[in-house]
N, C-alpha and C positions, 0 to 999 in steps of 0.2 A: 260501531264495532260489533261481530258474531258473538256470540255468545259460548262459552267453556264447551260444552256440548259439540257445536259447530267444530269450532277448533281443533276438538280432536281427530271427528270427520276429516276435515280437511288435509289434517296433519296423514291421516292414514289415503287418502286418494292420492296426494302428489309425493309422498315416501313412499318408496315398497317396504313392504311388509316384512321384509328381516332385515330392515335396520335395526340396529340395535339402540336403548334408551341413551341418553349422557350419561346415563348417574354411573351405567354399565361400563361405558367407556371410562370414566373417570376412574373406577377400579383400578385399572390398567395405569395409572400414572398416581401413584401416592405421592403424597407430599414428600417433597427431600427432608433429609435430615441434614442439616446443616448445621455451624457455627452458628450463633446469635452475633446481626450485622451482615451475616455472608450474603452475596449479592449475586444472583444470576441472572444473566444477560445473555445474550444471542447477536449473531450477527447474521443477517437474512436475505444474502443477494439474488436476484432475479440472473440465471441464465440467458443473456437476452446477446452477451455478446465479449470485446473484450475484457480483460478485468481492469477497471479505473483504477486511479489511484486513491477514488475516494472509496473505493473497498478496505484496501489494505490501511488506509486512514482511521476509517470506522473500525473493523477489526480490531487496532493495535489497540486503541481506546479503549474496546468492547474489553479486551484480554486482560489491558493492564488491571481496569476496574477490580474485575474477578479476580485476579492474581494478588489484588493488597487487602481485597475485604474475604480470603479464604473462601474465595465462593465458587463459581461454576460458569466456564465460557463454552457455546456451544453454535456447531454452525447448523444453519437451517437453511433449506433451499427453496426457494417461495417462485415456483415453477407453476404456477395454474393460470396464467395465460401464455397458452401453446401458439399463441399467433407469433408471440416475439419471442421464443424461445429458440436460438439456434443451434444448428447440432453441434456437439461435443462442449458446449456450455457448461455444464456442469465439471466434468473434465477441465476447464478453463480455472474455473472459480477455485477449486479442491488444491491444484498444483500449483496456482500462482498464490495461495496463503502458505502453503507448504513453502516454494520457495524464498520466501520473504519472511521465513523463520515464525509466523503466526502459529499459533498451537490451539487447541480447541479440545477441550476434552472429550466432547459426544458430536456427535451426527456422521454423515455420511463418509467413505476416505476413498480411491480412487477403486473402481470396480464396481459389483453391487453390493460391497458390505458397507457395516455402520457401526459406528460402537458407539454406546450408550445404552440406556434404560428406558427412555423418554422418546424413542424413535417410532413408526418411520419421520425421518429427517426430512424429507423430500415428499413436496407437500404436495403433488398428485399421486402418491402410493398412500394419501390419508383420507379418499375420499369418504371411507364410511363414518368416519370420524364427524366429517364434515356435515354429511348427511344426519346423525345424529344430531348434530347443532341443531340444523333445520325444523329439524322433525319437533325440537323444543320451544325455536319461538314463533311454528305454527298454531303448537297447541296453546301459548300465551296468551296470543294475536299480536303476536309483535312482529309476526312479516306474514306477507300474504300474496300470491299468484299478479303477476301483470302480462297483460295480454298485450300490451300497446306495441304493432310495432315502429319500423325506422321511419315508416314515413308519416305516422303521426305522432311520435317522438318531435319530428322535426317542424310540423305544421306549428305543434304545441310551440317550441321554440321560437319560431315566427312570430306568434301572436305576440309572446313577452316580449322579444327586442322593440316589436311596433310600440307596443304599450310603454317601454321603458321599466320594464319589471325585471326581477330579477329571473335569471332563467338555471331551469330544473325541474325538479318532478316534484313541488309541493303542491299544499293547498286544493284550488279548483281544477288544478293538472295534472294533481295524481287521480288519472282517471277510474283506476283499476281501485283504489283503495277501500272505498264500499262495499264491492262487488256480493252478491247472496248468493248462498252456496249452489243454489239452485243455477246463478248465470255460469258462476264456475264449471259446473258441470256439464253444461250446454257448449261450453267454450271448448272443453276438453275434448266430449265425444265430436266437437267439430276440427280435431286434429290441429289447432290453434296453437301456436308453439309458445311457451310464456317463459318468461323470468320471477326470481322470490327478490322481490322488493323488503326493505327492512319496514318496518312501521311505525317512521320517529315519532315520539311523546309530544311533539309541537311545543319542545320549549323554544321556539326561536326566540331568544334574549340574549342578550351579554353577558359571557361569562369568565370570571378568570381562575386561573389555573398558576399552579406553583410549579413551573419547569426545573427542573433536575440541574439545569443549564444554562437556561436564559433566564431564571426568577419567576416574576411575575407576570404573567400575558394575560393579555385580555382579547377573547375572540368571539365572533358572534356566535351564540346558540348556530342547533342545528334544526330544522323542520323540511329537509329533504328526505322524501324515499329514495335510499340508492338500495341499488343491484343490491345481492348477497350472492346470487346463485341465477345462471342461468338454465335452461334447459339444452338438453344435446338430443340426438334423435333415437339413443337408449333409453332415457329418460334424464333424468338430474345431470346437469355435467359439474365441473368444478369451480368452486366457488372465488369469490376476489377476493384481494387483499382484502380489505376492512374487514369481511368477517374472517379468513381463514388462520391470519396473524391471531387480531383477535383470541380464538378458541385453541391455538398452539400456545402461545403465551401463557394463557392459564394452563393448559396442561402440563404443560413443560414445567410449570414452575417459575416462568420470569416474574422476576420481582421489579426489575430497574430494565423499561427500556430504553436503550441508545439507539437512537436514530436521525437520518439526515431531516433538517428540518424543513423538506417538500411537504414532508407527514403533517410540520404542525398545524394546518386549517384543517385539517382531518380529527383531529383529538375531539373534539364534541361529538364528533359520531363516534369513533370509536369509543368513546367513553359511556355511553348510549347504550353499544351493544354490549360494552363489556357489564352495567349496570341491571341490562334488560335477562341478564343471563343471572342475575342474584349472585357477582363474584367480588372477593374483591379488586380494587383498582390496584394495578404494580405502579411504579416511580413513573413519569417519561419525563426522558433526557432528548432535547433536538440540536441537533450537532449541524451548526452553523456549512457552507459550502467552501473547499477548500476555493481563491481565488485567484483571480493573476491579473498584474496592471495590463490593460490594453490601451498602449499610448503611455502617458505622461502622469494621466491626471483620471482615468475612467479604468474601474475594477469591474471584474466579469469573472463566472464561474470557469474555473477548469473545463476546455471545453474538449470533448473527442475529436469533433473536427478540427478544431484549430492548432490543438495542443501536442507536438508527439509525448510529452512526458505525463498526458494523462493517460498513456498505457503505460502498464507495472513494464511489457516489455522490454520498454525505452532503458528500464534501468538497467533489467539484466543483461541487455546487448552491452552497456556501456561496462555493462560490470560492477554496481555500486553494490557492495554487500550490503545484506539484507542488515546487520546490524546498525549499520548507515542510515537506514530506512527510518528504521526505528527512531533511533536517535533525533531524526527530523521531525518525525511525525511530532513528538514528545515536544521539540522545540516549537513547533508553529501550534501544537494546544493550549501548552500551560511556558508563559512569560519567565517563570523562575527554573525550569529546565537548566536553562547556561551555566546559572551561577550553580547552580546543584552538582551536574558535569565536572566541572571545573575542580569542586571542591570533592569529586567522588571518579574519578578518569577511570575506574578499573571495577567499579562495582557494578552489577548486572543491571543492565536499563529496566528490568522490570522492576525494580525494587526505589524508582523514582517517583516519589508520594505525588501522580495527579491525583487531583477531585475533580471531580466535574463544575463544581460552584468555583474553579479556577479557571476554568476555559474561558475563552471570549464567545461573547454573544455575539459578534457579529465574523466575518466569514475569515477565516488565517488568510496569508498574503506569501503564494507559494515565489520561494524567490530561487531561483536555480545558483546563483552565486554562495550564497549561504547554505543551500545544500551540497555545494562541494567544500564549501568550508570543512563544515562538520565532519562529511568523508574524510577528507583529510586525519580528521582531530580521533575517530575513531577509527581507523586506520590505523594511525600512530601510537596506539595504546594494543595494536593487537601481537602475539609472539609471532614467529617468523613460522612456525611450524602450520599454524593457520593461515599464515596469507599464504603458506605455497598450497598448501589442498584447495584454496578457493581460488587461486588463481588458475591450478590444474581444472577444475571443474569450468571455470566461464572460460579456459582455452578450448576444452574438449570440443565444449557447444558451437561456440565462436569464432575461433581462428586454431582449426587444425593442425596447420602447419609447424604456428610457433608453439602446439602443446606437443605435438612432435619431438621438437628441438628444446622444450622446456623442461621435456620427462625426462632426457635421456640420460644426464649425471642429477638424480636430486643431491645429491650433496654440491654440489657445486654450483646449481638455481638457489636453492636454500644459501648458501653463502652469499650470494649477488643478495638478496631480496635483505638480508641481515647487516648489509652495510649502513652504520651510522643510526642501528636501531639500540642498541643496548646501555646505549650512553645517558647521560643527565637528561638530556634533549635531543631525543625524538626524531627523526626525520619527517616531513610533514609537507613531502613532493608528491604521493599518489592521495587521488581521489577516487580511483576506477582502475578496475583490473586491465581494462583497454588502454592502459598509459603503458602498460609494462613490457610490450614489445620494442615502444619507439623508446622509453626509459632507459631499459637494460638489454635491447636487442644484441648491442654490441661489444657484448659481454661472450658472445656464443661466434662461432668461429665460421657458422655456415649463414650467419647473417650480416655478419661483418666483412667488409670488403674495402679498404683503404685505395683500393686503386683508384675511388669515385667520388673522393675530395682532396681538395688542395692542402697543404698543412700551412696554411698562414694565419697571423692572427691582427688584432686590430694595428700593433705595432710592428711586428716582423712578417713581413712581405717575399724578404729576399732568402728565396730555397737555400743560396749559402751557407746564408746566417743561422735557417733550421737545422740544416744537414751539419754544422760546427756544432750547436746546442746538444743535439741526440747520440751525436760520437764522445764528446763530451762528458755527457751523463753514462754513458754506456759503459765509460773505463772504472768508473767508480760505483756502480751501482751495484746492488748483494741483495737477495732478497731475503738473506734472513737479518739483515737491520731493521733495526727498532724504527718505529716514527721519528726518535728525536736527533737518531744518529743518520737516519734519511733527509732528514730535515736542514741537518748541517753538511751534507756533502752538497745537498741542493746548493747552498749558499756559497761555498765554494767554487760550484763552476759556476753561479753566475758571474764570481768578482774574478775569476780568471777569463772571463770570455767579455769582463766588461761592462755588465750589467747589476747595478745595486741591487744588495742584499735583503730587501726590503722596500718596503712602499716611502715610509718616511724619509730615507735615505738619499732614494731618488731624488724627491721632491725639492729634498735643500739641497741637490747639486743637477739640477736636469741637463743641462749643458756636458756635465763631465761623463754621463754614463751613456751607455743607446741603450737602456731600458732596466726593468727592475725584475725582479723574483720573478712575481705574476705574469711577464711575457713569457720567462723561460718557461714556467710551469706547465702555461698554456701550452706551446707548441708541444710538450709529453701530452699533455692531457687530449690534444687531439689525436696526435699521432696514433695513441692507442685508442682512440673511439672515436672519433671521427666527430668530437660536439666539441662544445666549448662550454658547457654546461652538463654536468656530471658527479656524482658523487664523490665523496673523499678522494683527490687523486691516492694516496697513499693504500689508503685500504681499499683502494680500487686495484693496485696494484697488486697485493697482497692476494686477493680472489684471484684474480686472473693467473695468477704463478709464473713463477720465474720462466721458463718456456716459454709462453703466451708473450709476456711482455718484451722480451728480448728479441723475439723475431719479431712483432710490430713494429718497434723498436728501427730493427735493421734495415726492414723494407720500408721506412719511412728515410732511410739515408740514401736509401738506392732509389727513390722514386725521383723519376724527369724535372 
C-alpha cells in the first residue's frame, strides 16, 4: 500500500480541487436532536420504473417504525445509475406513496422542492457530497484508481470459472490494486478511463452479524474490490449504491436501516466502508421478499412480469383504499396484527405496536383473498361521509360516467352508501370502490333500466303471479311506515295472495301455500333493481323515496 504522502497526491490528482473536506460537509448535517430510543429510517427507492408493491410495503414498515419510536421517516431517492432510470420515475415513486396515504417527513415532494434539513434528497443533485467521500478514502488508501477495462474484466473472469474460483475482483485479480503513483499517472496522461475501486481489508472470514429482523446471520467476510465511483468524460461521475447509501445514511442520521433483504450479502462491505470512514455502525433491519404461491406447492417473489397486483396501480384501478393497504401490509408483517384489529376496529393503524424482532424471517405470503377480506373489514369501520369523497375521487380517475351520475344529488349517494352502516353490524359487502357501480348502480335512475330483465324468481316464473304480488303491495304500501308496520302489511298480502308468512310456516305446510314471504319479497326486491341480492329491501326502499319506488313499482305491472 502507498504511503500517507502518496495518498494525498493521489487524492488531489483524481479530485478537483474545490471539493470540499468531509469534516466540511458533515457541518452541514448536525446531529438530530431527538427522543432517547427515537429511531430514523428511510426508505430509498431507485427510479427505474413502476412502483411495486414491495415499495409501499417497505415504506409502511419504514413509517410505522418512526411513528411508535417518535423518531424520523424520510424518503430518499437513490437515482445514480442513470442507465435504468426512467423518465418521470421519480414522479412515480413521490405520488404513488402520496396516494397510499405514506407520509415522510423530509425529502423530495412533487416538483423541484424538498422539505427537510438533511437534503438534497435525490442523490445525483449530491454529487459533491459524494466526491468529498472519495477524496477521504483516497487520502486513507482505502480506494484507489482501476484502469481495468471490460474486456479484461472479462478475460479475468474466464480464468476463475476455468480454475473453479471464485469470481470478482480480488486477490491476484485486483490488477490495479498496487498500482505506483508513478503508473497512475502515465495511465492518466494516456487518457485511460478508470473507476475508484474500494480497498477491502482482506478480512475474507465468517462473520456474523445481529439483524434488526432476521437475528443472527452468518455470512462470509468481504475481500472484494468493488466499484465506488466510476469516471464520466468530465471527470468523476456518480457513485453506486454501496458507497452513496452508505455516506447518506450517516449524514442523514439513519440509525436503523430497513431494507429488502437483496442488501443482506452486501452488509460486510458496507459495513467495511461504513468502518473504513471511522463512523458509527446504525441497526440493519433485512425485510424478507413479499411472495406468492406459484402452483400448489412452490413460492416465488412477487414478480412484475407475472404479477398485475405487483403494481400499486392495480389497486387504485380496483379502488382499494389506501387505508386497506395498510392494514394488509401490517397483517402479512407481524402475525398478531388480526387479533389487535379485532380488539381495536376504530383506532388509527399507526398506533399498531410492530417491532421488527416480530416480523418473519422468511418472505409473507401475498394472498389476494385475505386481502379483500380485510377491505372488506376496514371498510366497514369507516363513516359514510368518507367513503363518498373516496369513492368520488377513484370515480373521477376511473369511470367518469358513473362520477357523473354519483355527484349529482350527494345527499341521496350518501344515503345509498349508509344503508345498513350505523347498525350493531356493519355491512361488509365492499372491498373496492369499483363494486360500487354494479353494487348500487341501480339506485340512480339513468342507470337503471327495468325494461332488460325479467321479474321472476327462483319460485315464481308466472308474470301473473308477479303482476298480482306488486298490485297487491301497492294498495297497502305508505312510505312513511316504520320497518315493523312494513313488515306486517308484507305478511298480510302474502297470506291473502296465498303465500306463508314466514319461512317456518311454509315448511310445515308446503302443499297448502305456493310460496312463503321470501318469494314475495324477492319479486319487490327485483322489480325495483333488477338483482336478487341487494341491501336491506326496506331501507332500500326508504332511499329511494316514495316516487322512485312507486313508479318501479307500476312499470313492473305493466311490463309483457
Amino acid at each position: 500500500m502507498v504511503d500517507k504522502l502518496t495518498n494525498t497526491e493521489l487524492a488531489k490528482l483524481l479530485v478537483p480541487e474545490s471539493t470540499l473536506e468531509l469534516s466540511e460537509i458533515e457541518l452541514r448535517y448536525p446531529k438530530r436532536k431527538l427522543p432517547e430510543g427515537a429511531l430514523v429510517v428511510r426508505v430509498a427507492p431507485s427510479p427505474t420504473g413502476f412502483a411495486h408493491f414491495g415499495l409501499i410495503f417497505t415504506s409502511m414498515v419504514n413509517e410505522q417504525i418512526a411513528h411508535l419510536s417518535s423518531g424520523v421517516f424520510f424518503l430518499r431517492i437513490e437515482d445514480t445509475d442513470k442507465n435504468r432510470e426512467v423518465v418521470g420515475g421519480i414522479k412515480t415513486i413521490i405520488t404513488a406513496l402520496r396516494e397510499f396515504g405514506v407520509q415522510y417527513s423530509e425529502g423530495p415532494i412533487l416538483g423541484d422542492e424538498e422539505v427537510g434539513q438533511y437534503g438534497p434528497y435525490i442523490q445525483s443533485h449530491r454529487q459533491e457530497v459524494y466526491l468529498s467521500a472519495i477524496k477521504t478514502l483516497l487520502k486513507r488508501g482505502m480506494a484507489y484508481p482501476c484502469f481495468c477495462n471490460a474486456e479484461k474484466l472479462e478475460l479475468a473472469r474466464q480464468t476463475q470459472v476455468s480454475n473453479k474460483e471464485r469470481t470478482g475482483y480480488y486477490g491476484k485479480y485486483a490488477a490495479c490494486r498496487n498500482l505506483s503513483l508513478d503508473n497512475i499517472k502515465d495511465k492518466l496522461a494516456a487518457g485511460e478511463t478508470f473507476a475508484i475501486r474500494f480497498r477491502s481489508p482482506l478480512n475474507f472470514t465468517v462473520s456474523t452479524f445481529t439483524d434488526s429482523i432476521k437475528g443472527r446471520v452468518t455470512l462470509p467476510g468481504n475481500d472484494t474490490d468493488y466499484v465506488l465511483m466510476k469516471s464520466a468524460s468530465t471527470g468523476l461521475g456518480l457513485p453506486v449504491y454501496h458507497l452513496a447509501a452508505m455516506v447518506d445514511d450517516h449524514l442523514q442520521g439513519v440509525n436503523q436501516v430497513i431494507r429488502g433483504d437483496e442488501w443482506l450479502p452486501s452488509l460486510p462491505l458496507h459495513l467495511q466502508i461504513i468502518d473504513a470512514f471511522g463512523w458509527d455502525r446504525p441497526k440493519f433491519g433485512h425485510l424478507s421478499p413479499v411472495m406468492k404461491m406459484d402452483g400448489e406447492t412452490t413460492k416465488r417473489k412477487l414478480s412484475k412480469r407475472k404479477d398485475p397486483e405487483a403494481d400499486t396501480s392495480y389497486y387504485l384501478k380496483l379502488g382499494i383504499p389506501a387505508k386497506a393497504v395498510r392494514a394488509y401490509v401490517l397483517n402479512i408483517a407481524d402475525s398478531g396484527f388480526e387479533k389487535w384489529r379485532k380488539e381495536n376496529p376504530h383506532t388509527s393503524l399507526l398506533d399498531f405496536p410492530l417491532t421488527l424482532v416480530h416480523m418473519g424471517s422468511s418472505g409473507a405470503l401475498f394472498d389476494m383473498v385475505k386481502f379483500l377480506d380485510i377491505c372488506k373489514q376496514e371498510i366497514s369501520t369507516m363513516k359514510v361521509d368518507e367513503i363518498y369523497s373516496l369513492v368520488c375521487d377513484w370515480s373521477q380517475k376511473f369511470n367518469s360516467e358513473f362520477h357523473r351520475i354519483f355527484t349529482m344529488d350527494k345527499e341521496y349517494s350518501i344515503s345509498i352508501l349508509n344503508i345498513e352502516r350505523e347498525g350493531d353490524k356493519n355491512r361488509k359487502d365492499i372491498s373496492q370502490w369499483s363494486q360500487i357501480p354494479d353494487l348500487f348502480g341501480f339506485f340512480y335512475d339513468e342507470i337503471f333500466d327495468q325494461a332488460v330483465f325479467p321479474i321472476t324468481t327462483e319460485n315464481i316464473t308466472d308474470p301473473l303471479k308477479v303482476k298480482e304480488i306488486i298490485k297487491k303491495f301497492l294498495t297497502s304500501y305508505h312510505y312513511s311506515d316504520t320497518k315493523e308496520i312494513w313488515f306486517e302489511k308484507l305478511k298480510v298480502v302474502c297470506l291473502s295472495l296465498g303465500y306463508a308468512s314466514s319461512m317456518k310456516e311454509y315448511k310445515s305446510n308446503t302443499q297448502g301455500y305456493r310460496g312463503h314471504l321470501g318469494d314475495v319479497a324477492m319479486v319487490l326486491r327485483i322489480a325495483l333493481s333488477g338483482k336478487t341480492m341487494t341491501p336491506d329491501l326496506y331501507e332500500m326502499m326508504q332511499v329511494m323515496g316514495e316516487e322512485r319506488v312507486i313508479s318501479r313499482l307500476r312499470n313492473g305491472v305493466t311490463k309483457p
